[in-house]
N, C-alpha and C positions, 0 to 999 in steps of 0.2 A: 729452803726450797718451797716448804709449804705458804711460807708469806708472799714469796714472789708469784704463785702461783696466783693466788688471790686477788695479789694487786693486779694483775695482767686481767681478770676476769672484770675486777669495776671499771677499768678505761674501757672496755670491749663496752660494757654497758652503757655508758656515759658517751662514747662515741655514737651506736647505736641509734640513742635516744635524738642528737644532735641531730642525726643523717633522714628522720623520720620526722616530720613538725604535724602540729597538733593536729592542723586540718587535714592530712592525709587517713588520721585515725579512725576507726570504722564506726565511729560511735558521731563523728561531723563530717557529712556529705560535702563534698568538694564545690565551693562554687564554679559555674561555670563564668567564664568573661563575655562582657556584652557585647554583642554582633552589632544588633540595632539602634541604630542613633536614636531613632521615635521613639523606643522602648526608655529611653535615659531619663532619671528624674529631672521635675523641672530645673534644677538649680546645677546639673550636669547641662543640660540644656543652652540653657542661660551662659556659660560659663562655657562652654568650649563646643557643643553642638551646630548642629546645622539651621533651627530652630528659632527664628527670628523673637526677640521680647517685644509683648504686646503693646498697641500702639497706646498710649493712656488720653489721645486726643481722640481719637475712635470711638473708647468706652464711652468718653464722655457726652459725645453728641449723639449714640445711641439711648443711653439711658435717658436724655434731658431735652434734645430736642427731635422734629421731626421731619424726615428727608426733602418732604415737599408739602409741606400744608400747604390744603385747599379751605375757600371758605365756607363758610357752614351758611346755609340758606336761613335765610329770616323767615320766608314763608315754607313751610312745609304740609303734606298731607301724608296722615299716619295711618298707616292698616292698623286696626284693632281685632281682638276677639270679636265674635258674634256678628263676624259681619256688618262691622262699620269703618268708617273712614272720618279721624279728626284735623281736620283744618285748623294750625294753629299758628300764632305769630311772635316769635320768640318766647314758645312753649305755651304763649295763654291761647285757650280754644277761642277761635271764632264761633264755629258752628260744625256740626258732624254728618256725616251722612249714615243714615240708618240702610242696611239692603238685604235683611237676611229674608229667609224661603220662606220663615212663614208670615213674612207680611202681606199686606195683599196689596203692597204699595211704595216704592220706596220715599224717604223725604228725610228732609233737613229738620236738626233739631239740637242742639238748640238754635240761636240768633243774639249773640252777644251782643249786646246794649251796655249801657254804664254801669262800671263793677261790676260788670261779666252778667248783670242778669239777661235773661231772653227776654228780648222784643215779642216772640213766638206763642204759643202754647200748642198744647194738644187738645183737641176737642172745645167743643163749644161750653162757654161758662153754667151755661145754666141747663143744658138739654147733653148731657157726653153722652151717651146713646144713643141717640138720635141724629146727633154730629159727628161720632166714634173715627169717621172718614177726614174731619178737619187735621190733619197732621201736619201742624206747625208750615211749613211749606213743602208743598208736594206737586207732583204731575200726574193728572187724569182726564179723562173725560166722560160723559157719558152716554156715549153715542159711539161704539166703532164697529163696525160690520154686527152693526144690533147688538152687539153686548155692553154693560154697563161697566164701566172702571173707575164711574164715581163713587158708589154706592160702597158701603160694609153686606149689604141686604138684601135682597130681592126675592119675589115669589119664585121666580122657576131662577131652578142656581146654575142651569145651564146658562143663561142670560146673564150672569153674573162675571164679573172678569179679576183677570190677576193680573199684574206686572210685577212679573219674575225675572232678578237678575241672575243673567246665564253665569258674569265671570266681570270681572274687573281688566279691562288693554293695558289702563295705562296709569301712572300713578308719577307725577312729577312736584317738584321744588323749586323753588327761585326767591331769590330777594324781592320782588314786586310781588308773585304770585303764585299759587300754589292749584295745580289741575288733577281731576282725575278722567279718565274715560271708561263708560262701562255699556254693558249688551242689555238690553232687556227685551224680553220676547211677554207681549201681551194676550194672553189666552183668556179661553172662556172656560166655561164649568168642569169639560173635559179634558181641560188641559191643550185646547188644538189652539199654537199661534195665532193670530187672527191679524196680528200687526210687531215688525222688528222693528227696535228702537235703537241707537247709538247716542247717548247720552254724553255731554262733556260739563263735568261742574266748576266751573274756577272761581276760587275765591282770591282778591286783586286789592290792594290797601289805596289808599289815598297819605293817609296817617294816622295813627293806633285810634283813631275815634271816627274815621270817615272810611266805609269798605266798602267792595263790592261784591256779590252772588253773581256772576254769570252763568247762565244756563244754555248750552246750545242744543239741538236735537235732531238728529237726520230719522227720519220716519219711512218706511220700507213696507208692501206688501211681501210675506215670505215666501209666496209661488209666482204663479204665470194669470191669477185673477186680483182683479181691481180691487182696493178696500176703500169706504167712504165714510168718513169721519162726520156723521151726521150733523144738522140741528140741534144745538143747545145753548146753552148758556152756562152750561157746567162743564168747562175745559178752555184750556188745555193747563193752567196754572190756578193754585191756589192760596193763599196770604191766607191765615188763621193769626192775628195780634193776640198780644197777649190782655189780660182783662181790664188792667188798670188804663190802657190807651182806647179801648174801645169808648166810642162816643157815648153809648148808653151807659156802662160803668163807669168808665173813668174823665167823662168827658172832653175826650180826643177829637182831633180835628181831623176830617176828612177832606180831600180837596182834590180836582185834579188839571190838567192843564189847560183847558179851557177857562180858567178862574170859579168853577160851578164848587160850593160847597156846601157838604149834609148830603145823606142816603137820596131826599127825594127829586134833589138838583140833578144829581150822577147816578141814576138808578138806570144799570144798562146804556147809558151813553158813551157814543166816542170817545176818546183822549187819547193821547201819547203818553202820558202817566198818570199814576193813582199816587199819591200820600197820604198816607194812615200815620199821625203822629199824636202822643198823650203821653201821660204821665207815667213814671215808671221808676223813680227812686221818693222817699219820703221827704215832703216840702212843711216848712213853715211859711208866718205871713214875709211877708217881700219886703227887704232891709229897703233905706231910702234909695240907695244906687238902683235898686229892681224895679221900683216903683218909677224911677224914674226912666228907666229903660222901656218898662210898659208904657208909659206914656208916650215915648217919642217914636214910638213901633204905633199905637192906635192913632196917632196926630200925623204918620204917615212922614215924619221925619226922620232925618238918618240919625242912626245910633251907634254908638260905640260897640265897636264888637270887641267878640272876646279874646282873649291873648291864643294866637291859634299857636297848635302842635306842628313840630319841627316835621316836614314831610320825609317820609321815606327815602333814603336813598334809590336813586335813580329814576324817583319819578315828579311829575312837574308839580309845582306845588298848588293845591286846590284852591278854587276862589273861597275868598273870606264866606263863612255862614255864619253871620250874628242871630243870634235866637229870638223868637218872640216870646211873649207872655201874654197867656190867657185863663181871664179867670182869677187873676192872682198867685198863676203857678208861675214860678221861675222857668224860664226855660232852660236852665240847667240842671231840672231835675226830670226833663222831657225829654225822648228819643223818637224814632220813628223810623220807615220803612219805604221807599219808593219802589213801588212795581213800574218794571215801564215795559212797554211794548216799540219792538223794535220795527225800525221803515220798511225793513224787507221780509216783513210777516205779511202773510197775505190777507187780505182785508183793513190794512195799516189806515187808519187809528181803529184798534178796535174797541169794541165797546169791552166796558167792565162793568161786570156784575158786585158791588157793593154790599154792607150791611151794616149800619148802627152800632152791631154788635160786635164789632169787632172782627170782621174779614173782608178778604176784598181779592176779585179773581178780572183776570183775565179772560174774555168770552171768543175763542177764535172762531166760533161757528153760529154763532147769535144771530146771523145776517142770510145763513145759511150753509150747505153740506159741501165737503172740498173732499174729492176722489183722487186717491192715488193709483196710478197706472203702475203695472207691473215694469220693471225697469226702472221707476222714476223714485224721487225721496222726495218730501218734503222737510224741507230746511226753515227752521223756527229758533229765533232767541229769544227772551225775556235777561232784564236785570232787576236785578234789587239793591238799588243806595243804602246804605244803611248807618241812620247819622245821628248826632244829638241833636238835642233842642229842636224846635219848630219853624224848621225855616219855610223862609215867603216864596213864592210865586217863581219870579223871576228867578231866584237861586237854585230851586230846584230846575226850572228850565233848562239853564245853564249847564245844570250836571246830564239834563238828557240830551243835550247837542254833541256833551262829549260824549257820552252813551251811542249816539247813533255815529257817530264817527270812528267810535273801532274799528279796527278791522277783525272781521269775522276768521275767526281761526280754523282753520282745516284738520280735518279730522286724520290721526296715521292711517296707514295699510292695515288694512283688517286682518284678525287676528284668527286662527284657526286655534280649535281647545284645543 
């Protein structure tokens, strides 16, 4: 009996054990079963979910390619720190716009020439203090409602002026050209405007070695009284070369369209343009091909020109400019600068004021003083060519036909700060 007992007790156990499985035990939490499809591992997913497998044509034109590329502009203008703006042409600078507060002036600096060096400088070579105001190229005058905006200087500094930029409109890009638009309010010692500027700079290519500076300028009295841009000789633009092309250091060639050449030919007289061009990379004496290029350039025969640069996409291709040589300099080691005054400036040709030493301006008031009426603007362009080697006469003419045949671009809707 006692055996049977026993054994009746192990199957009770053994049954028990059977009837009770491990996960029920209080020592392993019961899993619960999954409600949520989205909650299911990937490979549940995958495998009998609701959960579409990812497209691998998808991944791949996200990672590699791009939905819609646009082109990337050849010419751009770059906001900088400190208040400047770089004009460059598949990343190499042309030239920059300087405009911070405490200049007393804004202007262009550098003026890329061959192998990037400036055609430009700052200040006069032999007097920078007393020229401190030549800033590579710039716009002033000195003469506006009696205050001076050409000067660094002056006895009574109320008579002294600033041109302050308010704010930059506008900043654009393009394959041909690259613009910016910007406010400047011209004040005297006290700070009180005295004349509004709207400024547009565009720099416009030909082909990596032939550009252009366009400058336009709408000029405004800021109230309900007259402003009068006096007599001078010193405004509205001003060319500072760099030292090696100055006629007196580097002996560079001054010329302008009249055929008149040297300071005392062109000293304040008319033209439709100025060129300033000299020397400005390091020359040896002249191989036989040079020499003889100098000679069919001085005997006034045609010459070989040289292998020109492929023009820029979408724009017409420039006439040939074979270089001269003077002196014995190659002119491929020569660049230069054409200021030109445009036909719908008033007083058109005007005179330009010259100098030996290397600069050369634009005189819009030489002849005499132009008042602006409250309401009205005055509307003013200049350009600057800016080419190698020393071309002639008639080639530079050529580029001022196309020069005055722009069309003058319209400034946007003005912009409130």
């Amino acid at each position: 009996m006692r055996w049977i007992g026993s054994s009746c007790l192990f199957v009770y156990i053994i049954l028990a054990f059977v009837s009770f499985p491990a996960e029920q035990s209080p020592q392993t939490p019961a899993i619960q079963p999954v409600e949520n499809s989205a909650a299911a591992s990937p490979t549940e997913a995958a495998a009998g979910g609701n959960q579409p497998a990812p497209d691998s044509s998808q991944e791949d034109s996200v990672g590699g390619e791009l939905p819609e590329p646009k082109p990337v502009p050849a010419m751009q203008v770059l906001p900088l720190p400190y208040d400047q703006a770089s004009f460059q042409y598949l990343g190499r600078e042309l030239t920059r716009y300087h405009f911070g507060p405490s200049l007393r002036r804004p202007f262009l600096y550098p003026v890329a020439g061959p192998e990037g060096r400036s055609l430009t400088r700052m200040g006069h070579p032999r007097d920078p203090f007393g020229h401190s105001h030549h800033n590579s190229v710039w716009i002033s005058h000195a003469d506006v409602g009696g205050v001076n905006f050409w000067a660094d200087r002056a006895e009574a500094l109320s008579l002294l002026g600033r041109i302050v930029c308010q704010r930059i409109e506008q900043y654009e890009d393009g394959d041909q050209s690259a613009w910016l638009v910007a406010v400047h309010a011209w004040q005297d010692g006290h700070a009180k405007t005295i004349l509004l500027e709207r400024r547009r700079i565009e720099v416009q290519l030909d082909d990596p070695d032939h550009w252009w500076i366009l400058i336009d300028m709408e000029l405004a009295p800021p109230g309900q009284e007259p402003v009068t841009i006096g007599q001078s000789p010193f405004g509205m633009i001003g060319v500072r070369m760099a030292k090696t092309i100055g006629v007196t250091d580097g002996g560079g060639r001054l010329l302008n369209s009249e055929g008149q050449l040297g300071e005392p030919a062109m000293f304040r007289k008319p033209a439709r343009w100025v060129d300033y061009s000299g020397p400005i990379l390091p020359f040896a004496s002249p191989s036989a091909s040079e020499q003889k290029l100098l000679h069919a350039v001085s005997s006034d025969q045609p010459a070989a020109s040289p292998k020109p640069q492929p023009p820029v996409a979408g724009h017409a291709k420039p006439s040939s400019v074979p270089v001269e040589s003077r002196s014995g300099v190659s002119g491929k080691h020569c660049a230069g600068i054409t200021l030109m005054d445009h036909p719908a400036n008033p007083g058109h040709p005007t005179a330009f004021h010259v100098r030996a030493d290397g600069w050369m301006g634009a005189s819009l008031t030489l002849a005499g003083p132009i008042t602006i009426q409250p309401g009205q603007t005055l509307r003013l362009r200049y350009g600057l060519w800016v080419h190698p080697g020393v071309p002639n006469r008639a080639q530079i003419d050529a580029q001022w036909q196309r020069f005055a045949k722009m069309p003058l671009p319209s400034f946007p809707a003005r912009k409130t700060p």
